[in-house]
N, C-alpha and C positions, 0 to 999 in steps of 0.2 A: 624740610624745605622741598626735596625732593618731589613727597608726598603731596603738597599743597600742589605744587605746580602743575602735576600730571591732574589734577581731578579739576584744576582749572581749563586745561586744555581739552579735559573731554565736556567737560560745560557747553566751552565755544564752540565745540562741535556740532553736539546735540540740538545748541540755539540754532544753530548755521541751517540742519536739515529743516528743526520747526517750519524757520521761517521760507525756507524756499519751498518748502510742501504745499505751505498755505499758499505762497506769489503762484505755483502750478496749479492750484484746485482752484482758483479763480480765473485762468486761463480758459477761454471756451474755444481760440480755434486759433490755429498758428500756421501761417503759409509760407512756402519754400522751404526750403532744406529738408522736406521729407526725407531721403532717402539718411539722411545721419540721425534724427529723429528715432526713423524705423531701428534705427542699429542699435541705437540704447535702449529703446524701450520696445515691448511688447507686451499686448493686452493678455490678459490670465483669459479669457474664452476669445469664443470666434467674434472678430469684428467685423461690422461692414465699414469698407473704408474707399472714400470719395477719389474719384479724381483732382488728381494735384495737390494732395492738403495728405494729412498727417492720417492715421485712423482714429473714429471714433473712439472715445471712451467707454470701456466695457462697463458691466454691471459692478465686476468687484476691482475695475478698476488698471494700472498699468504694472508690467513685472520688468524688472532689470533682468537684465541676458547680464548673467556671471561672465559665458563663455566670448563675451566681448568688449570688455573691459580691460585695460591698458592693466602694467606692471606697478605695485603701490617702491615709491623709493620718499624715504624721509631724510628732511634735512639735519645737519647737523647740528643745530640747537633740539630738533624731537629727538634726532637719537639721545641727547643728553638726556632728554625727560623720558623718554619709552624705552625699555629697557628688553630688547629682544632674545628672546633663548629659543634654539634650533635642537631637532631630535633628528637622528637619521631614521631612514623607515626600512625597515629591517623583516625577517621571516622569525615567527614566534610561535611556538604552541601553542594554538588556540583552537578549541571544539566549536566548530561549525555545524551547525544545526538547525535542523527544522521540527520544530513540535508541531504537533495534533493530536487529535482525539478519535480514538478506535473502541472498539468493541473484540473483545473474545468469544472464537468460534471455534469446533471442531472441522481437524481435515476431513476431506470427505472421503480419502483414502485411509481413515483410521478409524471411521465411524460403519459401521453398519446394524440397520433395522430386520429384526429377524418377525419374517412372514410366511403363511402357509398358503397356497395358491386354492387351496381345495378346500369345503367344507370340511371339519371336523372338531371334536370337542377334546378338552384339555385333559391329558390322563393324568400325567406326572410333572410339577416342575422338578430340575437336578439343581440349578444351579441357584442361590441366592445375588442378591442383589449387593454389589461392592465385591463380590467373588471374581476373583483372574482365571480365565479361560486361555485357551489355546486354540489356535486354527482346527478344527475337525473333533473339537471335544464336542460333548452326547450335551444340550441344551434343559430340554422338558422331553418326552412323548406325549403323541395325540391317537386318540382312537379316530380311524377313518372309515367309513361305509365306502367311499372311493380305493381305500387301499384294500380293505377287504376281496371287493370283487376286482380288481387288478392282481390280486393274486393267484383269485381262483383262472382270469385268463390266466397267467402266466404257466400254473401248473398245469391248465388242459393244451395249452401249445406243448407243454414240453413234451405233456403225452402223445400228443399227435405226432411230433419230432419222431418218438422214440417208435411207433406202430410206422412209420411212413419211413424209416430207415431200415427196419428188420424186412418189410413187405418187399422194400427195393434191392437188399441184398440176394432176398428171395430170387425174386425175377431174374435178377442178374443170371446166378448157379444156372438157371433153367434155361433161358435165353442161349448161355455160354457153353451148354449142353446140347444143344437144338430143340426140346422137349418145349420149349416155352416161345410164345410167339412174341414179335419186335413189339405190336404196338402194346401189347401188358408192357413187357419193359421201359419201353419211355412214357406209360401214363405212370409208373411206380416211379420214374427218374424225375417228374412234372410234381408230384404227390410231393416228395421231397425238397425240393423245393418250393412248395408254397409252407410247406410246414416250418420250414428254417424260417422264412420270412415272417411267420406268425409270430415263431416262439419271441425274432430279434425285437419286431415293433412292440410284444408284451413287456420283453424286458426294460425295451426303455423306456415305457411309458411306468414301469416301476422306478426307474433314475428320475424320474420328473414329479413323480410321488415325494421324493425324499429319499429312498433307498441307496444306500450304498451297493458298491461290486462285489463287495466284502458278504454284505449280507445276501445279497440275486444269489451269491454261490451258495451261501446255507440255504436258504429256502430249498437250491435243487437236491440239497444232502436232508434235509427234513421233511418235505413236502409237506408242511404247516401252515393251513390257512388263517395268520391273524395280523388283528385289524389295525394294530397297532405300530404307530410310523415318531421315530425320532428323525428328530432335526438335530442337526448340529452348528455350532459354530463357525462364521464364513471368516472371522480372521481373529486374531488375539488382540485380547483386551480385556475390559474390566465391564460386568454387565451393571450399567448405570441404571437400568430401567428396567423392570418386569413390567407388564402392561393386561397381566389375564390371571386368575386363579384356578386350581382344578373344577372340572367340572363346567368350564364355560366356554361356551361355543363360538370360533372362529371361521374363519372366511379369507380368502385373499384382497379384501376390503382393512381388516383387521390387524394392527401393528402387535405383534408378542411379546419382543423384548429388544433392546437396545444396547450394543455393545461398543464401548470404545476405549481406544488405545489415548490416555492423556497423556503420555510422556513426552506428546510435543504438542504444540497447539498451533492455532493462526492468528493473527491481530489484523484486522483490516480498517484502515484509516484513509482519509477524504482529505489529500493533498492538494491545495490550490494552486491553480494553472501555471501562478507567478514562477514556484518552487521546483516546476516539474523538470528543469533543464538540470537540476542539481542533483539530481535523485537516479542513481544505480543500482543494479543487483547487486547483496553481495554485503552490503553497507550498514555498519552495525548499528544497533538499537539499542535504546535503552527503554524499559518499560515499568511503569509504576503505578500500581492500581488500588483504588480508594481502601480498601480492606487490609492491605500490608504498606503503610504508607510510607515507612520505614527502608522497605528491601526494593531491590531493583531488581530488574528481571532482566537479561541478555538476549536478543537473537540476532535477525541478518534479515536485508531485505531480496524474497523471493521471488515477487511477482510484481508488478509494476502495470495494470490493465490498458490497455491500447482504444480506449474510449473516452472522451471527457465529457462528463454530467453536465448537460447545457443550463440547466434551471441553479446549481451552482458553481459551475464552472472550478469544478475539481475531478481530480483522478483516485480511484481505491487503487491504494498502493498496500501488499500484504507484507506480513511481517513472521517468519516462523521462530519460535520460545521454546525453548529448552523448560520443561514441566518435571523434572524428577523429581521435586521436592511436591507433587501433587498439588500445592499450594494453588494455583490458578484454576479457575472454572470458564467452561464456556458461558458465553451471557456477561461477563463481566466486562464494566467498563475502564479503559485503559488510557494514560499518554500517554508518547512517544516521543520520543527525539530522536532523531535520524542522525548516527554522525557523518555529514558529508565529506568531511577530510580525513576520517582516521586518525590515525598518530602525527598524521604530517604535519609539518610544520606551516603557515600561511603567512603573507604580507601582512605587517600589520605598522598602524601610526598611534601615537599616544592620545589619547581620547582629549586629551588639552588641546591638540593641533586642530580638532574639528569646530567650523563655524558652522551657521545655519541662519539661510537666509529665504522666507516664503517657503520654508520645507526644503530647500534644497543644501545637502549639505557639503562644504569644501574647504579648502585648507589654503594654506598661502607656502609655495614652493620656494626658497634662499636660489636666488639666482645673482650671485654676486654683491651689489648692495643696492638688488631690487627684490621684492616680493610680489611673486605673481599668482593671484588667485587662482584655483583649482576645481573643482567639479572631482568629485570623489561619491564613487558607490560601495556602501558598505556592507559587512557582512556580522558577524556575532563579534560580540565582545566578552573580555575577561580579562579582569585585574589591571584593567584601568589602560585598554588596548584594545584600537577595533581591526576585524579583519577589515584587510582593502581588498574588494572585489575588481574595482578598476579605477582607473585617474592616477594612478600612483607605480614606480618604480624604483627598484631598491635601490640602496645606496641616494637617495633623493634628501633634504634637508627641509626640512618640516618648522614651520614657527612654532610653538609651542606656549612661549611667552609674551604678550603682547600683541596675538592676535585679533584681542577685542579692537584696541585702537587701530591696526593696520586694517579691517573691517571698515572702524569709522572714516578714517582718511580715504577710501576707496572709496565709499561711497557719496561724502562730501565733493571729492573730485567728479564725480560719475554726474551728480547733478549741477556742478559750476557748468560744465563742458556742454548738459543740455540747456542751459539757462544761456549761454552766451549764442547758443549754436540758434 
């Protein structure tokens, strides 16, 4: 009996809006009481609206203002027939989140391209490819015609060092004796000096070769002219890429080989403008990529860029991953979820309490034995519970039950009130 009555009452209802929809869409122009007019309705786009008179009707037509609409109270024969049940709105576990879509790339602090600034051809590679290196391990050697004769300067400086200190000791004894005149002396003290400064700028034009300190000191204990220059490694990592074979000739045009450390990587993803107030350093990720669609991958948000992409109106937000299971490649594509709240707990109302009216969605608040619609902004959901971003505070009592008809009676009153007015 119950049952009959209440789906009679929502009948009457439904007829009630029909027909007063159609008595307004027949309406072409209504004079005075604009200004209460204006208070119920509002046009969904811009209207031009006349003096003295109501505003035009838009394109798609008039929207009800939620946030102006009276308290709903039902009388004592509907409460017989609508049966209302209230939730308190409360703080719950729930993972708030934002996804998107990134790509994997290596840091640029973990990545390095090994090149030769100088003509030369390939003598030896050392190291294969998928091989672990170390900062300052021995790479390939190259034969150079450039390091060749940088050596032979360096050895004729040293000689010159070595005649240009004996000659100035000379002079000195003689000088210091009377037997030798000043200016021999300070042209052998001049002498010496320009020979230091030869030998210094041969030297370092051997460090800019490639040469190590290590080795400058053997050449001066060998005095061995050869042509042959190792490179080594500028940081640890795992050589991804050889790029030359013996025997072939390079250039400072010419990339050699390619070394990186993957046991961390970067995800960089195109965050929409809406999301960016939500978004912190620091803020955990989850990451899952078409290839392991199963495993989830962990990191933290690092970087956060300080420009927004006018053409889409997003922010690259990076994201650093934890790679020791090698699993992840650069070039791959990835989600994310961002978790904005962590562990914490958020506001949240039971997903039964939410109405939706022209997109806009709210709930109806227990205010003694009235119900006052709500405007509520939401956030993620989970297990039948959304976050409340705003409109809502705890301890608040929430309709849950019979919110569709406290809806319909609100809205039937909302167009009596403009039909009389």
């Amino acid at each position: 009996m119950k049952t009959r009555t209440l789906i009679i009452f929502s009948l009457i209802l439904m007829m009630m809006f029909l027909e007063i929809s159609c008595q307004k869409s027949q309406e072409t122009k209504t004079a005075g009481n604009s200004d209460k007019q204006d208070r119920l309705w509002s046009s969904s786009q811009t209207e031009n609206r006349p003096s003295g008179g109501v505003p035009n009707r838009g394109r798609y037509g008039r929207r009800w203002r939620l946030e102006e609409s009276g308290a709903v109270r039902l009388s004592g024969k509907e409460k017989e027939v609508v049966k209302i049940e209230t939730a308190r709105v409360d703080y719950r576990a729930i993972k708030s989140q934002v996804t998107a879509n990134g790509k994997i790339i290596a840091p640029i602090n973990r990545l390095a391209v090994v090149s030769y600034a100088f003509p030369a051809r390939v003598n030896e590679i050392i190291v294969k490819v998928g091989e672990w290196v170390e900062k300052g391990s021995p790479l390939l050697t190259l034969q150079s015609e450039e390091a060749g004769k940088s050596r032979a300067e360096f050895f004729r400086a040293l000689a010159d060092l070595e005649l240009a200190q004996a000659n100035f000791e000379r002079q000195k004894k003689l000088y210091e004796r009377g037997a030798g005149a000043q200016k021999d002396y300070l042209a052998a003290e001049a002498e010496l000096k320009v020979a230091r400064a030869n030998l210094e700028a041969a030297e370092k034009k051997l460090h800019l070769l490639g040469f190590s300190e290590q080795e400058v000191q053997g050449m001066m204990a060998s005095h061995q002219i050869n042509p042959i220059v190792t490179v080594y490694s500028p940081i640890k990592g795992k050589a991804v890429e050889i790029k030359v074979v013996p025997g072939e000739t390079v250039d400072q045009s010419k990339d050699i080989m390619t070394i990186l450390d993957p046991r961390l990587l970067w995800v960089d993803a195109e965050i929409f403008e809406k999301d960016l107030a939500r978004l912190k350093l620091g803020q955990k990720v989850e990451i899952t990529v078409p290839a392991f669609p199963e495993k989830t991958f962990y990191g933290q948000v690092s970087y956060i860029a300080d420009i927004l992409k006018e053409d889409t109106r997003t922010v690259t937000v990076r994201s650093e991953v934890n790679n020791s299971e090698m699993l992840l490649k650069p070039g791959m594509f990835a989600t994310l979820r961002i978790q904005l709240n962590g562990d914490r707990p958020v506001l949240a109302v039971p997903a039964t309490a939410i109405c939706d009216h022209l997109g806009e969605k709210f709930v109806f608040v227990a205010r003694g034995d009235e119900f006052e619609p709500r405007q509520v902004s939401l956030g993620a959901s989970q297990d039948g519970f959304y976050e409340v971003i705003s409109g809502l505070r705890e301890g608040e009592l929430v309709a849950t039950s019979g919110s569709f008809q406290l809806k319909s009676k609100l809205l039937s009153e909302v167009l009596k009130e403009s039909i009389h007015d």
